[in-house]
N, CA and C atoms as an extended XYZ file, in Angstrom:
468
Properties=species:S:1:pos:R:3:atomname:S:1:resname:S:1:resid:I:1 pbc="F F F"
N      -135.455      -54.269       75.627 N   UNK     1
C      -135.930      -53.129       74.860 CA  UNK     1
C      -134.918      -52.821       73.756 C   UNK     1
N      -135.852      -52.369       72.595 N   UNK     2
C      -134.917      -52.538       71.519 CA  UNK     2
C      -134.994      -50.958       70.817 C   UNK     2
N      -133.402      -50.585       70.678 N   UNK     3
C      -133.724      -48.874       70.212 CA  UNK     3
C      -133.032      -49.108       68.853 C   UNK     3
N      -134.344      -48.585       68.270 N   UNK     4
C      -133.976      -48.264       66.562 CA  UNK     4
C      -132.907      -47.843       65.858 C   UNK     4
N      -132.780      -46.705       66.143 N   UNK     5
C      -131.126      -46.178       65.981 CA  UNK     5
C      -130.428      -45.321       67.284 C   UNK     5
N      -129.601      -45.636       67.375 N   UNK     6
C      -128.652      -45.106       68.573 CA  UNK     6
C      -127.583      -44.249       68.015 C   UNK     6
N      -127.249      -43.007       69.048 N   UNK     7
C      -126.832      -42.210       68.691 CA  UNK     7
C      -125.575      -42.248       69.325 C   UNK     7
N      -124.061      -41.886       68.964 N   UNK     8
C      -122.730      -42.352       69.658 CA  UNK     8
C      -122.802      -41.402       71.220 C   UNK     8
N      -122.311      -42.009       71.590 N   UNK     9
C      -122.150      -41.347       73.147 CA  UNK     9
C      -121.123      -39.979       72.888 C   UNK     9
N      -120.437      -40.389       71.793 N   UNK    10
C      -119.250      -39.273       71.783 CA  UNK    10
C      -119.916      -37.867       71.303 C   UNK    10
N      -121.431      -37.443       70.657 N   UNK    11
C      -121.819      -36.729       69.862 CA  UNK    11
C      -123.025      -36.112       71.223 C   UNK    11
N      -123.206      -36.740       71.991 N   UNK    12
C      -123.417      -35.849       73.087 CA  UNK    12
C      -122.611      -35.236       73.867 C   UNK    12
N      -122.168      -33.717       74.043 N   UNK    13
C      -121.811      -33.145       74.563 CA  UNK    13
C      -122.055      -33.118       76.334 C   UNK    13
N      -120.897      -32.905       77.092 N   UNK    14
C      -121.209      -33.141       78.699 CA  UNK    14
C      -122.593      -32.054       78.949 C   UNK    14
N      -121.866      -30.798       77.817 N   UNK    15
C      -122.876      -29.541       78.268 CA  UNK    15
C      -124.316      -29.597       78.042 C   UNK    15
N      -124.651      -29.994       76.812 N   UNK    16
C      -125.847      -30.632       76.263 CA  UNK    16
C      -127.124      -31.392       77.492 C   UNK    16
N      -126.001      -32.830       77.773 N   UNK    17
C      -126.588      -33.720       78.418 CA  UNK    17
C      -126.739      -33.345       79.870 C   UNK    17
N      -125.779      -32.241       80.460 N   UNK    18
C      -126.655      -31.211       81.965 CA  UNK    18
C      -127.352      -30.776       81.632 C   UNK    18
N      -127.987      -29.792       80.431 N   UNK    19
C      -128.834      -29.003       80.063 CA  UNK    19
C      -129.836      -29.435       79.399 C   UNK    19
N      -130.195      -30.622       79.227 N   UNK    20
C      -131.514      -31.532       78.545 CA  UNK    20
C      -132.809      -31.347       79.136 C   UNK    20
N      -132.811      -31.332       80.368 N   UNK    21
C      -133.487      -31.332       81.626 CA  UNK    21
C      -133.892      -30.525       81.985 C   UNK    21
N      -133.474      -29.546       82.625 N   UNK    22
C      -133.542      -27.759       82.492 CA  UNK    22
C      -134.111      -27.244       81.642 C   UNK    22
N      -133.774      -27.325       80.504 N   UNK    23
C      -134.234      -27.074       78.891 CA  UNK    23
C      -135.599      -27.237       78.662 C   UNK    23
N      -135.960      -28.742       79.278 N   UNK    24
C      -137.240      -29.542       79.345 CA  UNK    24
C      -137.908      -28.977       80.475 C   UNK    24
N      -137.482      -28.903       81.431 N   UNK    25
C      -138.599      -28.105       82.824 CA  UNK    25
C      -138.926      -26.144       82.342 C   UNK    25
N      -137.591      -25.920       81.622 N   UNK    26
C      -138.448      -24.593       81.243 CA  UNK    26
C      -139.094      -24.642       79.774 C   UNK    26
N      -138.749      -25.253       78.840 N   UNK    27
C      -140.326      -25.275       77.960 CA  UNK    27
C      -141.374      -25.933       78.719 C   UNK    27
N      -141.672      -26.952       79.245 N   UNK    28
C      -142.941      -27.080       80.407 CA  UNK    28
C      -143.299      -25.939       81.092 C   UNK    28
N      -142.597      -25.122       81.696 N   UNK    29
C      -143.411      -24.171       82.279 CA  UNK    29
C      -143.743      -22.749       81.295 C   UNK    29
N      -143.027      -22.686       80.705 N   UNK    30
C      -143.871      -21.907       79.208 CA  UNK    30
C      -144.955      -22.878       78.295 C   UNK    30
N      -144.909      -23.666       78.409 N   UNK    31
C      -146.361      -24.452       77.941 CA  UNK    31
C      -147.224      -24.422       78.670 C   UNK    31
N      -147.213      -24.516       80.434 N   UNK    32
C      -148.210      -23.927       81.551 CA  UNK    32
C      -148.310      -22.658       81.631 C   UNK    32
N      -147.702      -21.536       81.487 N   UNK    33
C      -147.635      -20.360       81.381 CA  UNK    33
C      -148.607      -20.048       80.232 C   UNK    33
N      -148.493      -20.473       79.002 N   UNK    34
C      -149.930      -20.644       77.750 CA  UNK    34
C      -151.079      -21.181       78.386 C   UNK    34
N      -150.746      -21.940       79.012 N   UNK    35
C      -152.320      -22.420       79.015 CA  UNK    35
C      -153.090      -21.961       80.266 C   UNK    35
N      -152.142      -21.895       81.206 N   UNK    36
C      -152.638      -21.945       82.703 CA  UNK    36
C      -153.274      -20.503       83.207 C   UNK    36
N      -153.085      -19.170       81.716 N   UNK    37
C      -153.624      -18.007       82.292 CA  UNK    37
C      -154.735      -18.103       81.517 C   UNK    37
N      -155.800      -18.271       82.244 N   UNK    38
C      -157.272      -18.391       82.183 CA  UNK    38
C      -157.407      -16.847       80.982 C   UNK    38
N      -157.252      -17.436       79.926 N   UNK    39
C      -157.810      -16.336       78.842 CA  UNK    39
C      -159.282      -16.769       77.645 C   UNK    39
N      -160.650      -16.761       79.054 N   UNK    40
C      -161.430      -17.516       78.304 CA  UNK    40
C      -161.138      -18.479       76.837 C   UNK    40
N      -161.665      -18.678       76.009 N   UNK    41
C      -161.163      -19.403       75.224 CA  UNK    41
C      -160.139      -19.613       74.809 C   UNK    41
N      -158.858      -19.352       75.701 N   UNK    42
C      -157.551      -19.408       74.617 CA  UNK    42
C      -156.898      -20.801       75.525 C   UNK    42
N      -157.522      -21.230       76.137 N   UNK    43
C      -157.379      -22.184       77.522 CA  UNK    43
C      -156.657      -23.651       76.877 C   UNK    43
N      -156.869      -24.031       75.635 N   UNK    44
C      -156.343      -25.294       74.888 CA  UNK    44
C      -155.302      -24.696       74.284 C   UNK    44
N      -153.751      -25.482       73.851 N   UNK    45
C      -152.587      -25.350       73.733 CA  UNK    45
C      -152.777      -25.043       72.555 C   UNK    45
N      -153.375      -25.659       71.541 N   UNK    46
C      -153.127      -25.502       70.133 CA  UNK    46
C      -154.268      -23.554       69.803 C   UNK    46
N      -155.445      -23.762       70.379 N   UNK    47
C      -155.745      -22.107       70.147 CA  UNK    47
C      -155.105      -21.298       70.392 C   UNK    47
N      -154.199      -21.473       71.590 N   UNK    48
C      -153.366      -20.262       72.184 CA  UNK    48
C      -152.070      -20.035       71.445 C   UNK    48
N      -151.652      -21.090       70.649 N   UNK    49
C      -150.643      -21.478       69.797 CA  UNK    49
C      -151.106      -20.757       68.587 C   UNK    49
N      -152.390      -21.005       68.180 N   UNK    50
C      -152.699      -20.035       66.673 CA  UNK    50
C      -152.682      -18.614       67.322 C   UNK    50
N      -153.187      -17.844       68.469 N   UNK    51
C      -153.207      -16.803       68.513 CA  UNK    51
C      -151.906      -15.996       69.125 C   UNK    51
N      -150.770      -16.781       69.771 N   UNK    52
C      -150.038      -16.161       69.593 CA  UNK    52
C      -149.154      -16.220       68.255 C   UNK    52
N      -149.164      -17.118       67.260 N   UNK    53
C      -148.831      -16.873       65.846 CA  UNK    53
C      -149.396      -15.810       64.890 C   UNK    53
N      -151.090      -15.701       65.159 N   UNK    54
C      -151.439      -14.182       64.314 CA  UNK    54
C      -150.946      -13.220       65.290 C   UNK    54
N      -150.538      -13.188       66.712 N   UNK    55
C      -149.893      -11.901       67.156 CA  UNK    55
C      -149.238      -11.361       66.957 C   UNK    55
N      -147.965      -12.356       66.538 N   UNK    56
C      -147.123      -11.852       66.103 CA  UNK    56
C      -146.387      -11.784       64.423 C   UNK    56
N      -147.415      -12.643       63.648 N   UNK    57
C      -147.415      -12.217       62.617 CA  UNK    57
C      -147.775      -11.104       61.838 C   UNK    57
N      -148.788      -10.342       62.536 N   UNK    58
C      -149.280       -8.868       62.599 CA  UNK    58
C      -148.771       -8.154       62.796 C   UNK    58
N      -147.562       -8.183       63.823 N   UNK    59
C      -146.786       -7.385       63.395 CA  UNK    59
C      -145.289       -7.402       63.548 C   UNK    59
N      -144.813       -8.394       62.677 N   UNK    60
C      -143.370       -8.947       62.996 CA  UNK    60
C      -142.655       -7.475       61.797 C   UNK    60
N      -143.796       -7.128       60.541 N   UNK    61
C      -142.952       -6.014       60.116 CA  UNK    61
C      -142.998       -5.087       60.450 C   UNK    61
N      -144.139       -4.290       61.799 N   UNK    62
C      -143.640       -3.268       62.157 CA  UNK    62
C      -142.394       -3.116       63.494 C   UNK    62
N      -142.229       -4.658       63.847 N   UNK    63
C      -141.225       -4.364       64.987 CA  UNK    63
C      -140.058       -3.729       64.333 C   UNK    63
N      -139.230       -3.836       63.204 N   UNK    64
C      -138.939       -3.279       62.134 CA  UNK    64
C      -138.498       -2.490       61.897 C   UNK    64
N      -139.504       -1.746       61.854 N   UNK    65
C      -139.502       -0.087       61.637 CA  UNK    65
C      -139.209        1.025       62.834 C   UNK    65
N      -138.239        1.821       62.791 N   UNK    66
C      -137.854        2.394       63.629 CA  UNK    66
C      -138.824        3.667       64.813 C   UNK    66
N      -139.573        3.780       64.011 N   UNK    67
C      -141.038        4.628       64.004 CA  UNK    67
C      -141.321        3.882       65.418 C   UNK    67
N      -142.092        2.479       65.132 N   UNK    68
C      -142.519        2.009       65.905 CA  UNK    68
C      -142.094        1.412       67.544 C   UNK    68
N      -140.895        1.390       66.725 N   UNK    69
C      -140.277        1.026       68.133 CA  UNK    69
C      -139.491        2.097       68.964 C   UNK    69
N      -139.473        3.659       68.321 N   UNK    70
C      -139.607        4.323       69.402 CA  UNK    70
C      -140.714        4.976       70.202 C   UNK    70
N      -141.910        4.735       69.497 N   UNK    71
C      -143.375        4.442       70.071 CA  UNK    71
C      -143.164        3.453       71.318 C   UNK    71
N      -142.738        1.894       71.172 N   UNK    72
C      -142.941        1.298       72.115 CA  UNK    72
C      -142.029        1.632       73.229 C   UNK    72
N      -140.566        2.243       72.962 N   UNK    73
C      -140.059        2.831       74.004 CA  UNK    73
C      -140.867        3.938       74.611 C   UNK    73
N      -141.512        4.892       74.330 N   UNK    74
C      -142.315        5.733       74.665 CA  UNK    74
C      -143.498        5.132       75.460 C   UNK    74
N      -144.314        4.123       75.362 N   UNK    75
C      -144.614        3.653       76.325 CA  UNK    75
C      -146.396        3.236       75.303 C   UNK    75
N      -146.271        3.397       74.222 N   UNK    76
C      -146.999        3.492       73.129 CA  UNK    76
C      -147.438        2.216       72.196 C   UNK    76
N      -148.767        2.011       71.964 N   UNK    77
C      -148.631        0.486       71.378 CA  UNK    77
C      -148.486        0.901       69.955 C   UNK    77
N      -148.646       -0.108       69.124 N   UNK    78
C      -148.457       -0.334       67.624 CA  UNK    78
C      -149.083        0.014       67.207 C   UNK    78
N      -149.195        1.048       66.647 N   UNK    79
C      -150.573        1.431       65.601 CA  UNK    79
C      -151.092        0.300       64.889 C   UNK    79
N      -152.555        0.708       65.120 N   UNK    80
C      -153.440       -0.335       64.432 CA  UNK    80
C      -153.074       -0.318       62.795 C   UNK    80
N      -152.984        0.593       62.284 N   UNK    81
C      -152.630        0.680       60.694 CA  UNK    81
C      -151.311       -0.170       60.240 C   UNK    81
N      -150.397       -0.623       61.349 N   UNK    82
C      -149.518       -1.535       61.607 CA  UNK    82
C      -149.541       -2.696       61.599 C   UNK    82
N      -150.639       -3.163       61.797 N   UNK    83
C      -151.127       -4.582       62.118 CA  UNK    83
C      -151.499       -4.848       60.803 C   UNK    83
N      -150.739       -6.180       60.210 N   UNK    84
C      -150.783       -6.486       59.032 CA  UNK    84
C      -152.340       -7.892       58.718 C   UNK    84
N      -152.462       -8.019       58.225 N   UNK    85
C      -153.834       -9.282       58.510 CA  UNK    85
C      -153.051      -10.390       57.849 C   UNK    85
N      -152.770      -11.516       58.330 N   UNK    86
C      -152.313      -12.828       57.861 CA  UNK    86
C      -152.686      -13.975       57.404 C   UNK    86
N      -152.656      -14.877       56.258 N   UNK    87
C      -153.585      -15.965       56.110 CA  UNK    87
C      -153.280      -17.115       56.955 C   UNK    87
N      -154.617      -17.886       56.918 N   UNK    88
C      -155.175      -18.865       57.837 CA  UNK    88
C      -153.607      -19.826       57.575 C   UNK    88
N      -153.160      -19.956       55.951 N   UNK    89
C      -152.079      -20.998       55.626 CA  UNK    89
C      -151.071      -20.837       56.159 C   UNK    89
N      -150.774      -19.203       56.214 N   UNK    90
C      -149.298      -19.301       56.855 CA  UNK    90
C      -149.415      -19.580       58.069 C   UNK    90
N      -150.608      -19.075       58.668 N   UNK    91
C      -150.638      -19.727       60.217 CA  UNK    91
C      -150.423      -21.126       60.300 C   UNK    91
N      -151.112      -22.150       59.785 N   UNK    92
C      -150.488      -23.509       59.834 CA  UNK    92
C      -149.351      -23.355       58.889 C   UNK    92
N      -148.825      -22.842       58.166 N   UNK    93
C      -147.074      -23.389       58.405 CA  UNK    93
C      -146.673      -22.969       59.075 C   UNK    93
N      -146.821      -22.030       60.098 N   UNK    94
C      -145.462      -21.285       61.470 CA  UNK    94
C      -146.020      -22.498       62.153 C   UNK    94
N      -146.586      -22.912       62.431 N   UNK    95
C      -147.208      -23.988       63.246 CA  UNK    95
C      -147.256      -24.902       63.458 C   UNK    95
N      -147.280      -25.445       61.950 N   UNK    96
C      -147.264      -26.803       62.024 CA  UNK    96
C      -148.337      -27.735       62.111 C   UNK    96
N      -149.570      -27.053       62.570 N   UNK    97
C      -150.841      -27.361       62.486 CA  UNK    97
C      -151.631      -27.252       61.259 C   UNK    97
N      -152.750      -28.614       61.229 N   UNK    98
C      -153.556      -28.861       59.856 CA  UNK    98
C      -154.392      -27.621       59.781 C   UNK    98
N      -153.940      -27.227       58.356 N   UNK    99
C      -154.609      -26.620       57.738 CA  UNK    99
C      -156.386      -25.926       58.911 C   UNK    99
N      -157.218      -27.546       58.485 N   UNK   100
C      -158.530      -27.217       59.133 CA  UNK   100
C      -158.480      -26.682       60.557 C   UNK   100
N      -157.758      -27.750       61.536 N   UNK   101
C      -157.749      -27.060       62.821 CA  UNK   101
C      -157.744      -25.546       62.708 C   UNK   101
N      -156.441      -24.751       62.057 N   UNK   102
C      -156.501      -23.922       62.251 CA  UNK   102
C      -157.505      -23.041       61.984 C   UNK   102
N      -158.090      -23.563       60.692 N   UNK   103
C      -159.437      -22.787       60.280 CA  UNK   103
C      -160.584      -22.730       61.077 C   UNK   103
N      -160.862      -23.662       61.765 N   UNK   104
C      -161.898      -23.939       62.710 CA  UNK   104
C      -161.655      -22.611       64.170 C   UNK   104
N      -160.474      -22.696       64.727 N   UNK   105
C      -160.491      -22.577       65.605 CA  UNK   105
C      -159.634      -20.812       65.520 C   UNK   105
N      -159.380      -20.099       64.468 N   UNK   106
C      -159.235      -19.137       64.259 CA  UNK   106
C      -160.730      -18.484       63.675 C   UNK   106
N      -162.059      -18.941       63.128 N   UNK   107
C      -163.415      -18.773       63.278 CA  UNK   107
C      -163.819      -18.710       64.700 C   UNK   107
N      -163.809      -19.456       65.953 N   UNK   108
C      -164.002      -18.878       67.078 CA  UNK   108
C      -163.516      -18.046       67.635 C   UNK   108
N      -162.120      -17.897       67.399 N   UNK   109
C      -161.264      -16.615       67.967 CA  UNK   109
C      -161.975      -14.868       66.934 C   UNK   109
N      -162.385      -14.962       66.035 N   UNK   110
C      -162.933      -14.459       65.291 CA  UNK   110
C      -164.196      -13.979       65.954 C   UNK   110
N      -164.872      -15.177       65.940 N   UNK   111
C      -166.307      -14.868       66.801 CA  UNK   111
C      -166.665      -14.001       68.373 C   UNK   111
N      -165.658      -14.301       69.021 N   UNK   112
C      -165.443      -13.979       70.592 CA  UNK   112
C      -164.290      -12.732       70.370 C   UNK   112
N      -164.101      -12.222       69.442 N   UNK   113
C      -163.734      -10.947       69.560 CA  UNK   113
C      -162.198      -10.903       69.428 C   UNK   113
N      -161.101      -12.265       69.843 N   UNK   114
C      -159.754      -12.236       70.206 CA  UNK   114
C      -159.298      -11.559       68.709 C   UNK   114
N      -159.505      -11.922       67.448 N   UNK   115
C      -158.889      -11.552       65.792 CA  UNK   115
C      -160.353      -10.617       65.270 C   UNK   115
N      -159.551      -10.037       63.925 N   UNK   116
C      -160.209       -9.517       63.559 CA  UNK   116
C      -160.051      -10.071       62.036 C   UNK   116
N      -161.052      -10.454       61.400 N   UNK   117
C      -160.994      -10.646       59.767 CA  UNK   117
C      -161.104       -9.663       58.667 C   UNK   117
N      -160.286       -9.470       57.851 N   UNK   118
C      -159.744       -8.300       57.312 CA  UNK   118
C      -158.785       -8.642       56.213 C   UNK   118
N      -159.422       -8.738       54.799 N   UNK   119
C      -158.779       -8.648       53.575 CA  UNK   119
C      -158.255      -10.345       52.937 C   UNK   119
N      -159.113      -10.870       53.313 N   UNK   120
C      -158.609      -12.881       53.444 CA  UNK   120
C      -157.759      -13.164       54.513 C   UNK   120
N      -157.498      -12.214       55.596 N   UNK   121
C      -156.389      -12.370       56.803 CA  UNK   121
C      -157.485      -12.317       57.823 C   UNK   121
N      -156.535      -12.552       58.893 N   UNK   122
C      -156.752      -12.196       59.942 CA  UNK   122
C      -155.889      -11.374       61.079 C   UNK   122
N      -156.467      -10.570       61.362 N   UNK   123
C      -154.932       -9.711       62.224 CA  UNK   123
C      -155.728       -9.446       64.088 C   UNK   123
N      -155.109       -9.207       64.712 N   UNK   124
C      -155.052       -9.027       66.401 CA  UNK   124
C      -155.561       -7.211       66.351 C   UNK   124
N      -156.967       -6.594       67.271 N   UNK   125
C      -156.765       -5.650       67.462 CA  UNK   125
C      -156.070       -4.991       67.630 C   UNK   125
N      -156.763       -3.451       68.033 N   UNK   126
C      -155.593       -2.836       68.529 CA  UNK   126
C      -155.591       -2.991       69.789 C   UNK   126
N      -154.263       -2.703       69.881 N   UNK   127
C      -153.615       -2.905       71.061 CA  UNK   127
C      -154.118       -4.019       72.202 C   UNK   127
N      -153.885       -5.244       71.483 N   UNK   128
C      -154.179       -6.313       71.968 CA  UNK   128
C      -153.312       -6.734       73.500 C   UNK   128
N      -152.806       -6.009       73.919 N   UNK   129
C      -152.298       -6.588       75.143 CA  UNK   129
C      -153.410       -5.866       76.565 C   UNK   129
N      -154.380       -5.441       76.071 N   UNK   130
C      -155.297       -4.553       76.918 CA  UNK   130
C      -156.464       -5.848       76.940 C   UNK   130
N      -156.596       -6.578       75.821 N   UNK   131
C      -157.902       -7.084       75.604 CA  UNK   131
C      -157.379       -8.657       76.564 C   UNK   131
N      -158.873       -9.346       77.350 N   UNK   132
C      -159.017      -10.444       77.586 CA  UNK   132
C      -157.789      -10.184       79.152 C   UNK   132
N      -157.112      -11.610       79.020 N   UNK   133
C      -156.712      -11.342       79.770 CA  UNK   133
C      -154.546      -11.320       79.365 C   UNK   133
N      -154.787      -10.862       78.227 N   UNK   134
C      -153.103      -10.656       77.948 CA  UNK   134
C      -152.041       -9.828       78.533 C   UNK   134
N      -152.509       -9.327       79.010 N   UNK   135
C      -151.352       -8.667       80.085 CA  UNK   135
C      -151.217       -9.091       81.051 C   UNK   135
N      -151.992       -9.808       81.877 N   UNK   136
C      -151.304      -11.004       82.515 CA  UNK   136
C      -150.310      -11.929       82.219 C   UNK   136
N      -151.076      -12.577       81.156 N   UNK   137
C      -150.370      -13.372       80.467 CA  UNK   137
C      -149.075      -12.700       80.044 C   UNK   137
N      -148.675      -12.447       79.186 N   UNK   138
C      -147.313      -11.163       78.977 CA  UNK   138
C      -146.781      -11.120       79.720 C   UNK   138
N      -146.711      -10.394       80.988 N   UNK   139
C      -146.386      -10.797       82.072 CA  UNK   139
C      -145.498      -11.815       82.242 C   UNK   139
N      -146.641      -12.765       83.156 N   UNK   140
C      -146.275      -14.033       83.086 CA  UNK   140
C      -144.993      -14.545       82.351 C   UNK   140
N      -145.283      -14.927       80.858 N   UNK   141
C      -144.557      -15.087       79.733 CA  UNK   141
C      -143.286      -14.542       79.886 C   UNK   141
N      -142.983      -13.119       79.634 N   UNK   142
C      -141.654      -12.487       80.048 CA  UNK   142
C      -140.697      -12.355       81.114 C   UNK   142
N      -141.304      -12.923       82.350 N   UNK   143
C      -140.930      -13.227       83.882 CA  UNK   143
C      -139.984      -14.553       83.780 C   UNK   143
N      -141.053      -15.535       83.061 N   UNK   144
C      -140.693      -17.081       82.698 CA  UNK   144
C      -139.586      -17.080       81.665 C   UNK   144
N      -139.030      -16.250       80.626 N   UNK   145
C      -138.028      -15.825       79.758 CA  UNK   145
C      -137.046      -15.286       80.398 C   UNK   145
N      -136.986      -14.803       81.400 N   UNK   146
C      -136.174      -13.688       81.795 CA  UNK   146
C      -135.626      -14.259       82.773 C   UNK   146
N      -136.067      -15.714       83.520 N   UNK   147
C      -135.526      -16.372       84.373 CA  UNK   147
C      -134.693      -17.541       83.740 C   UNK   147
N      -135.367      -18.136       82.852 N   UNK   148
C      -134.675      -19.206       81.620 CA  UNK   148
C      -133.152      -18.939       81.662 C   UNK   148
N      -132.400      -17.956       81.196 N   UNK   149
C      -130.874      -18.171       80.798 CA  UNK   149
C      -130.162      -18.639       82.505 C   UNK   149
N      -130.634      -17.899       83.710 N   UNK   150
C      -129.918      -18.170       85.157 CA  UNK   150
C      -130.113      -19.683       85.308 C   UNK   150
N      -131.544      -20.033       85.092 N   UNK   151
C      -131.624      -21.416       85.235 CA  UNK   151
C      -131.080      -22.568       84.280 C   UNK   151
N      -130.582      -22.415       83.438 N   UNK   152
C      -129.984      -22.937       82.183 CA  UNK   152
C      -128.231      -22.327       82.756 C   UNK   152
N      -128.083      -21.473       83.204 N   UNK   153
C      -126.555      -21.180       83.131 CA  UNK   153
C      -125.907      -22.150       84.799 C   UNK   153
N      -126.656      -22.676       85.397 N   UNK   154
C      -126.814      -23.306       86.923 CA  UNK   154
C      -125.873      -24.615       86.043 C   UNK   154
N      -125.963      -25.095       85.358 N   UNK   155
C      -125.147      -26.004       84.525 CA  UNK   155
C      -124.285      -26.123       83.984 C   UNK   155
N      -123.749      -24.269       83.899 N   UNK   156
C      -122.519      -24.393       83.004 CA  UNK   156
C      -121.043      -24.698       83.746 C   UNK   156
């Protein structure tokens, strides 16, 4: 077997090369964690991938604002007037995904209620962690984050 370019042994770090693995079993289980909470249509990697990109593109400028985030300490979601509407393009560049996919499959999320279309954007109701099944998911998600650094530090 023949490897294209090889990389010096000296430029891997001991710490690195314990933590490759680990690293790799917890993005796998945040990639099952996306997919594996039954959120009717959000069930394929790449939809659940566009919709958590308009989630949080909607409102990455009100996390921001001080307003809001003593709302969310209060126990309070984001005002809908908060939620910014985003285009289909920037969604495939956070993404990385073609253009069309995304167009296609942000039209069904559209259709079934998950986005809302609004001004050439698209933005996430309100208070989208109520709708479908995202607060599970959330959940989930933040449990799987919050365990990541212990299991990653098992190496140091």
């Amino acid at each position: 077997m023949t490897v294209a370019s090889r990389i010096d042994v000296e430029d891997v770090s001991p710490e690195l090369r314990k933590k490759a693995i680990p690293a790799c079993e917890i993005l796998l289980r945040l990639i099952r964690t996306i997919t594996a909470t039954q959120r009717e249509d959000l069930t394929d990697l790449e939809t659940s991938v566009i919709y958590i990109a308009v989630a949080c593109a909607t409102v990455s400028g009100a996390m921001r604002d001080p307003a809001v985030l003593e709302l969310l300490d209060a126990g309070q979601p984001i005002p809908d007037e908060a939620r910014q509407p985003v285009s289909r393009r920037a969604i495939a560049e956070s993404t990385g995904l073609p253009r069309e996919t995304v167009r296609r499959k942000i039209a069904v999320l559209v259709e079934k209620g998950f986005l809302i279309e609004e001004g050439g954007g698209v933005r996430t109701p309100p208070d989208p962690i109520l709708h479908h099944q995202n607060l599970k998911f959330v959940r989930e998600l933040v449990h799987e984050l919050e365990r990541a650094p212990a299991r990653l530090a098992r190496y140091d």
